[in-house]
MARBATI-98793 format. One record per residue: x, y, z of N, C-alpha, C in turn; chain. Coordinates in pm, whole numbers, padded with zeros to 5 digits. Example, Ala and Ser with C-alpha at 12.3 -4.5 7.8 and 13.67 -1.06 7.14 Angstrom:
+--------+---------+--------+---------+----------+--------+--------+---------+--------+---+
! n_east ! n_north !   n_up ! ca_east ! ca_north !  ca_up ! c_east ! c_north !   c_up ! c !
+--------+---------+--------+---------+----------+--------+--------+---------+--------+---+
!  01319 !  -00569 !  00780 !   01230 !   -00450 !  00780 !  01320 !  -00330 !  00780 ! A !
!  01285 !  -00225 !  00708 !   01367 !   -00106 !  00714 !  01290 !   00003 !  00787 ! A !
+--------+---------+--------+---------+----------+--------+--------+---------+--------+---+
***
This chain:
+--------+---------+--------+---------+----------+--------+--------+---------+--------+---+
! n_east ! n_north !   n_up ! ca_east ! ca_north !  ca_up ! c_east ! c_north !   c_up ! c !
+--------+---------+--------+---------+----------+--------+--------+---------+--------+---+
!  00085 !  -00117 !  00000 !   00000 !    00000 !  00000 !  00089 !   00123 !  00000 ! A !
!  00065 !   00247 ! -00107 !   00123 !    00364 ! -00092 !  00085 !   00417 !  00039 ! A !
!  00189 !   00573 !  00069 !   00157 !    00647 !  00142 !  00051 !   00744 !  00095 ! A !
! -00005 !   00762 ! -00013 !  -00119 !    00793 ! -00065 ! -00220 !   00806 ! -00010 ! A !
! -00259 !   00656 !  00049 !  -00373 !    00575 !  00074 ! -00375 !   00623 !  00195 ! A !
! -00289 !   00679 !  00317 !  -00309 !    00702 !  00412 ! -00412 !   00832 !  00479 ! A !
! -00393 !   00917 !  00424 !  -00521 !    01022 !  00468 ! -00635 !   00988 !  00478 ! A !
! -00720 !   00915 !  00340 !  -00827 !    00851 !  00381 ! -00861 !   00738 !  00419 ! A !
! -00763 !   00642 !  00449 !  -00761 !    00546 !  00553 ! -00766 !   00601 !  00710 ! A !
! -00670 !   00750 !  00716 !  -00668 !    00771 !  00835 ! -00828 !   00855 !  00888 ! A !
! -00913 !   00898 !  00829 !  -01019 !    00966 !  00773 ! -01112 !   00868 !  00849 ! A !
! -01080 !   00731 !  00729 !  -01206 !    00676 !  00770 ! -01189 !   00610 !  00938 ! A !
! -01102 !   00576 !  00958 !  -01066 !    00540 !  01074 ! -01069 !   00614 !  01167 ! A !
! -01046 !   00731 !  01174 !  -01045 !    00811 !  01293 ! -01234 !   00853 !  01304 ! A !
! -01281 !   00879 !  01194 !  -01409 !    00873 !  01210 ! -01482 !   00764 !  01250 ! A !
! -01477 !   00592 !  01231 !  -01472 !    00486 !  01294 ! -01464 !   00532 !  01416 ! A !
! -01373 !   00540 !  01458 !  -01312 !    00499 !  01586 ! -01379 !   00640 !  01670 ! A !
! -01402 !   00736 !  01664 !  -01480 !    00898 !  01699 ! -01574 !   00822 !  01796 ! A !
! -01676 !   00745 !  01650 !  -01832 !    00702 !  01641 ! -01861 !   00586 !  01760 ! A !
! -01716 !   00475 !  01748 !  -01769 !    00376 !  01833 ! -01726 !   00429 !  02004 ! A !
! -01620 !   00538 !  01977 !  -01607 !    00566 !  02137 ! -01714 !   00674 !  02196 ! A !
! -01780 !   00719 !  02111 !  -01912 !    00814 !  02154 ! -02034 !   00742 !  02203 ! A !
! -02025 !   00576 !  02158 !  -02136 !    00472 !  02125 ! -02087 !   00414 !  02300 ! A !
! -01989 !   00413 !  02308 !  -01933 !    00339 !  02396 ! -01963 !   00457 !  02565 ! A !
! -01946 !   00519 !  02561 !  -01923 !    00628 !  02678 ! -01996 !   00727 !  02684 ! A !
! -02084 !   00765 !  02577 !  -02209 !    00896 !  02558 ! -02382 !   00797 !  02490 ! A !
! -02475 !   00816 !  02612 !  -02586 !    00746 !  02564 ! -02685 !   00897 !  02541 ! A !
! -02717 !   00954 !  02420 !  -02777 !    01082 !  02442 ! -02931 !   01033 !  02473 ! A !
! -02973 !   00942 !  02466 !  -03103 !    00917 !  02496 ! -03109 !   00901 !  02649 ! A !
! -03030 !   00888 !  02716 !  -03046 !    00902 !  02896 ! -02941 !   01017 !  02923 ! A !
! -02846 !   01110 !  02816 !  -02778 !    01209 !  02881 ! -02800 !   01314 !  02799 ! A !
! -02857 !   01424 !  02857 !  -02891 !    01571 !  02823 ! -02780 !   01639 !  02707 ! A !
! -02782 !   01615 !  02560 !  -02712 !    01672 !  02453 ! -02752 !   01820 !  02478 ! A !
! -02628 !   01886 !  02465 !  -02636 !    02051 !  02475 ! -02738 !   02085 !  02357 ! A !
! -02804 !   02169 !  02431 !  -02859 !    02245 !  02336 ! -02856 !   02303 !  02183 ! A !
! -02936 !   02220 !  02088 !  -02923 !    02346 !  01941 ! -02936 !   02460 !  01910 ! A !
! -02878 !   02549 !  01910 !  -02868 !    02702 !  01897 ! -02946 !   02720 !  01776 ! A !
! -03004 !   02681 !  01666 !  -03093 !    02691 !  01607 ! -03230 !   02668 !  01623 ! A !
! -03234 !   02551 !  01713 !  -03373 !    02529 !  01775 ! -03429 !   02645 !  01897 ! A !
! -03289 !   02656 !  01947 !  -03331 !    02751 !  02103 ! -03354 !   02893 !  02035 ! A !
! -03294 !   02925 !  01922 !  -03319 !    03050 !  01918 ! -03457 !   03106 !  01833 ! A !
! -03479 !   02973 !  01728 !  -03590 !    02994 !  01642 ! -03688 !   02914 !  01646 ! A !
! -03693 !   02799 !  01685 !  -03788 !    02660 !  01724 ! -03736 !   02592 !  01583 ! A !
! -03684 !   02593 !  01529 !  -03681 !    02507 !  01382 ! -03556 !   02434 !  01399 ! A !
! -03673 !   02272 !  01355 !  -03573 !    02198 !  01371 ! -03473 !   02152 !  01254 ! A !
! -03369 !   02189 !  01292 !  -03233 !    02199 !  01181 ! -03227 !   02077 !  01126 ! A !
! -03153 !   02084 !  01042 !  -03146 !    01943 !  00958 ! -03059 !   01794 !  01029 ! A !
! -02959 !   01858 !  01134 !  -02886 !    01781 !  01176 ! -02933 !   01780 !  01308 ! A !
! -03031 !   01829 !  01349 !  -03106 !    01766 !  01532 ! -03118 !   01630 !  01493 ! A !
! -03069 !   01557 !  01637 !  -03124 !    01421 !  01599 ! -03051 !   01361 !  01549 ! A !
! -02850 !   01411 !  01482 !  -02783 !    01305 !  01400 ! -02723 !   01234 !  01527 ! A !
! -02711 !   01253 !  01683 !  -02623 !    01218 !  01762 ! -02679 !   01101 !  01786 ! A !
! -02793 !   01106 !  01793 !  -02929 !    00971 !  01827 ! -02909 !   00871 !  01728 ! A !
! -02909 !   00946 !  01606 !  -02901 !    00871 !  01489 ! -02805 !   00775 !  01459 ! A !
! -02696 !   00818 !  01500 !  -02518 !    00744 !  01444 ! -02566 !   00686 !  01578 ! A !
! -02618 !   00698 !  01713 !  -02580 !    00625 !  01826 ! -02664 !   00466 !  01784 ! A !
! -02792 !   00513 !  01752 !  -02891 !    00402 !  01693 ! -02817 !   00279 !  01638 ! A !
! -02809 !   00412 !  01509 !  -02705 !    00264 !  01416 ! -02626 !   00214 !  01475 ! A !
! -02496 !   00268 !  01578 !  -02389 !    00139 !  01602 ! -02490 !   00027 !  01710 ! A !
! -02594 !   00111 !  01756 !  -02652 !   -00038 !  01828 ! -02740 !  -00117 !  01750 ! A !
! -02743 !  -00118 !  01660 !  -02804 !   -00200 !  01528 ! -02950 !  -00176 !  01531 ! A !
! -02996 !  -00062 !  01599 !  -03123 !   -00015 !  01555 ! -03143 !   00075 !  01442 ! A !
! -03131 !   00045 !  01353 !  -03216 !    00090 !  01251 ! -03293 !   00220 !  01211 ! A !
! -03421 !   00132 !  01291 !  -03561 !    00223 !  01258 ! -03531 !   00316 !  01365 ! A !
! -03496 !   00347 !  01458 !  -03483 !    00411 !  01570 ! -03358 !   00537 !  01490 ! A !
! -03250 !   00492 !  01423 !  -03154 !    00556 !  01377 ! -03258 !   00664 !  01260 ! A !
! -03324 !   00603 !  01167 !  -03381 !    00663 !  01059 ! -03489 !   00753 !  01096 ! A !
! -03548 !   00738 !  01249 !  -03640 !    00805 !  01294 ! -03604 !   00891 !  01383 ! A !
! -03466 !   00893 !  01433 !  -03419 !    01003 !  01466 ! -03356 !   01113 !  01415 ! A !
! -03271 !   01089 !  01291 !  -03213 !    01121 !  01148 ! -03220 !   01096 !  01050 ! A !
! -03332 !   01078 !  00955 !  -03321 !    01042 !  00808 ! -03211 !   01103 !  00726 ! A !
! -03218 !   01197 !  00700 !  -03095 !    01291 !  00630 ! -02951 !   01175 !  00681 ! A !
! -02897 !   01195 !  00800 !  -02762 !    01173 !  00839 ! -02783 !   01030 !  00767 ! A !
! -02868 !   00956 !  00820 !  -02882 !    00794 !  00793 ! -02812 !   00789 !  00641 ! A !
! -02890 !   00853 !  00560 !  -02854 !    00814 !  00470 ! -02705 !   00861 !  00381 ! A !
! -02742 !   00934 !  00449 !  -02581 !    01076 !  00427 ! -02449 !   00983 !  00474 ! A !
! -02409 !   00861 !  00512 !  -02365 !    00777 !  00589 ! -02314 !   00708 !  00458 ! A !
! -02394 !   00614 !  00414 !  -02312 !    00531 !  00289 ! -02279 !   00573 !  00178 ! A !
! -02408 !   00717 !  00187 !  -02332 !    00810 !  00039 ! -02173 !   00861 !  00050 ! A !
! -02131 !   00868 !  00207 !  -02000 !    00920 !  00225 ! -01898 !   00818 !  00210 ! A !
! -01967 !   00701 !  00275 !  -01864 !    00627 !  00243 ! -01824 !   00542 !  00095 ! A !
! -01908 !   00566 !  00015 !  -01911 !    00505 ! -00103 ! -01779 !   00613 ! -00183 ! A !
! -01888 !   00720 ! -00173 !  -01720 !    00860 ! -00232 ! -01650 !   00839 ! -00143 ! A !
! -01572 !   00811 ! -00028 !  -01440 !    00754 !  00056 ! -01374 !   00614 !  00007 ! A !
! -01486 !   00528 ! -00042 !  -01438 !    00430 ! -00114 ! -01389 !   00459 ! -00282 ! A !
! -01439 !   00578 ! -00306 !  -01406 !    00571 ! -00433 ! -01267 !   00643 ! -00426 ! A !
! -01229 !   00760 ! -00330 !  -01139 !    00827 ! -00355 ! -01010 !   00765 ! -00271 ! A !
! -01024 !   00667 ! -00225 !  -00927 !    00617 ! -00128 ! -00878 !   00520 ! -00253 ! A !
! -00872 !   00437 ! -00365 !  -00844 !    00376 ! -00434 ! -00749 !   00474 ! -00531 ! A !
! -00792 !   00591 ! -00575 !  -00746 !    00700 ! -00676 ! -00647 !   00750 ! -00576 ! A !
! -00651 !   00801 ! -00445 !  -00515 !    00844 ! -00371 ! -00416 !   00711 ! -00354 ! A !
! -00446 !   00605 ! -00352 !  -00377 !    00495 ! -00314 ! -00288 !   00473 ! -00491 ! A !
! -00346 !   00499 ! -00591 !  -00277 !    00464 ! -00723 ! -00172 !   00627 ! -00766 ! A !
! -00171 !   00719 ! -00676 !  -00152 !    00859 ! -00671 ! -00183 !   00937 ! -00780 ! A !
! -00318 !   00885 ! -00792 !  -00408 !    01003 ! -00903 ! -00419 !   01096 ! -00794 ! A !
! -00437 !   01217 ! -00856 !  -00484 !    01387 ! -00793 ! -00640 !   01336 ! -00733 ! A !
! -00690 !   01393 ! -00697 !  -00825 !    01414 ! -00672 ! -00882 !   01514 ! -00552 ! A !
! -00970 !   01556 ! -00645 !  -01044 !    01726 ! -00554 ! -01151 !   01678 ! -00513 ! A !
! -01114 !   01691 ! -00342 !  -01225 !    01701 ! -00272 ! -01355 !   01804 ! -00246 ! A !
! -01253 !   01944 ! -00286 !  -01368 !    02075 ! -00337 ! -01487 !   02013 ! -00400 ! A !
! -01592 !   02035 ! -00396 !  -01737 !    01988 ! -00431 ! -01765 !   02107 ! -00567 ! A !
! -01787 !   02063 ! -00672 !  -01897 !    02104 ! -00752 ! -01985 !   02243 ! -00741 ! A !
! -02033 !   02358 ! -00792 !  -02097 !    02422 ! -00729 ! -02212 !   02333 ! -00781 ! A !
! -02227 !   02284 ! -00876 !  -02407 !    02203 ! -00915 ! -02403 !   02093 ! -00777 ! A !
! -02306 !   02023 ! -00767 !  -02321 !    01953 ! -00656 ! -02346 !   02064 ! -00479 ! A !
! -02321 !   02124 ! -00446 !  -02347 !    02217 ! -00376 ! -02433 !   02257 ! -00360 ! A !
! -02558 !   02277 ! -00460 !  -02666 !    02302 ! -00519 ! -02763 !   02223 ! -00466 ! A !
! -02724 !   02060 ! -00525 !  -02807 !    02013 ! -00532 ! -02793 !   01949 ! -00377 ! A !
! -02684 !   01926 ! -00299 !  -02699 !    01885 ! -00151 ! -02750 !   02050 ! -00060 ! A !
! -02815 !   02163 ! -00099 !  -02846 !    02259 ! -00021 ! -02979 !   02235 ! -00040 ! A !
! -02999 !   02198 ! -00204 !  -03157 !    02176 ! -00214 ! -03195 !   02068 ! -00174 ! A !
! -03145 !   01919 ! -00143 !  -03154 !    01788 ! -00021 ! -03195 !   01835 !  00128 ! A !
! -03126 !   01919 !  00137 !  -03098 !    01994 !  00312 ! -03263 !   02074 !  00294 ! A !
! -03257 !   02154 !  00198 !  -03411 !    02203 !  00256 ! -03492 !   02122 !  00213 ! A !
! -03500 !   02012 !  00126 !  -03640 !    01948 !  00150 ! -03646 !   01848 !  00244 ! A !
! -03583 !   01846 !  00309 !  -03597 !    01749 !  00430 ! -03599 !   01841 !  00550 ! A !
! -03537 !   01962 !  00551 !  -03570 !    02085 !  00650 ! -03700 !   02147 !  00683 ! A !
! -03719 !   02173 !  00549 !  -03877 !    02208 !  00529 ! -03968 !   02114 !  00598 ! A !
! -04023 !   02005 !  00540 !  -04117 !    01920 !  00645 ! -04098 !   01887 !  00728 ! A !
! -03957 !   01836 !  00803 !  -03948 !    01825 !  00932 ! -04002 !   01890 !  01048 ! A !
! -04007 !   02044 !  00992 !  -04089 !    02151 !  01097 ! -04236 !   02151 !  01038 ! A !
! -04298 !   02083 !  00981 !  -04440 !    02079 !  00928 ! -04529 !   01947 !  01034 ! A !
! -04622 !   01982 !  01045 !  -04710 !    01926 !  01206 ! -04727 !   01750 !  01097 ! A !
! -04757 !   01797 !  00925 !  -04818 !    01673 !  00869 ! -04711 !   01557 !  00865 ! A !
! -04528 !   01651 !  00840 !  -04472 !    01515 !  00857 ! -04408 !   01472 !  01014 ! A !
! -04438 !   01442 !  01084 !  -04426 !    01451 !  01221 ! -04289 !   01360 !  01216 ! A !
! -04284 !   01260 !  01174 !  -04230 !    01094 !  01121 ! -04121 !   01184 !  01124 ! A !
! -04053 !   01322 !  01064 !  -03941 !    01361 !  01012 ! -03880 !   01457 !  01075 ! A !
! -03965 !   01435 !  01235 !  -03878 !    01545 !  01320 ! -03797 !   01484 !  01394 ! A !
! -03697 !   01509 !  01476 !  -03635 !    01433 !  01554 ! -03701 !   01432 !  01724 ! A !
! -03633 !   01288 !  01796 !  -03711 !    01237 !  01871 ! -03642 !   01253 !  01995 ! A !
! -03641 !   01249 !  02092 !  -03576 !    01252 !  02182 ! -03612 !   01163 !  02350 ! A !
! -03572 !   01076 !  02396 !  -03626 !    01001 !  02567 ! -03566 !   01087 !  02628 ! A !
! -03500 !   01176 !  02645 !  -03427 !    01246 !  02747 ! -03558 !   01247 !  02858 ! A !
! -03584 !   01225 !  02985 !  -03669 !    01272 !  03080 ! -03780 !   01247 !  03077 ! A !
! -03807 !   01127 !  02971 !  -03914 !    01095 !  02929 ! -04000 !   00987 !  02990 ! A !
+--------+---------+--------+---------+----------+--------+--------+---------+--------+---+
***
């Protein structure tokens, strides 16, 4: 293996390893997550309320609990790692490759972010707000 390959090996790994020691030592469903400064200041729930629940879900192999606390992140998850899989092969052969994003791509993940922003704060999709047991 080149030294290439190492940034996003070290990438994915250190993000690995972030996720399972947060899984391991932080339960946000029995411990009070600080406050969203977007929620506290406006009531709207941001696109990323709910990803801490979410990634915690998944490493405990819940699922539906993960997708119903974060849809967005859930899925935002294998799309990242699929482009990490793709670009970790091209740094490993020492092709160039720009991680800078696209402005159409930019575009089109701002216009993802509000349509899942948008109904989340709407009473009809309830399913798409995030959930919380804290005190519950």
């Amino acid at each position: 293996m080149r030294t290439g390959s190492s940034p996003p090996l070290g990438i994915m790994g250190a993000a690995l390893a972030l996720a399972v020691g947060v899984r391991l030592i932080f339960d946000p469903f029995r411990t009070h997550v600080p406050l969203c400064i977007v929620n506290h200041l406006t009531g709207i729930e941001c696109p990323g309320r709910g990803a801490l629940r979410a990634v915690h879900s998944l490493l405990a192999g819940d699922l539906l609990l993960a997708l119903r606390s974060n849809l967005l992140i859930i899925l935002a998850i294998p799309l990242t790692a699929i482009g990490m899989g793709v670009w970790t092969p091209r740094r490993a052969r020492g092709l160039t490759t720009e991680l800078t994003p696209s402005s159409t791509t930019v575009l089109v993940l701002t216009g993802v972010v509000l349509v899942f922003t948008v109904p989340r704060n709407l009473p009809a999709f309830w399913f798409l707000a995030p959930i919380s047991y804290v005190g519950g």
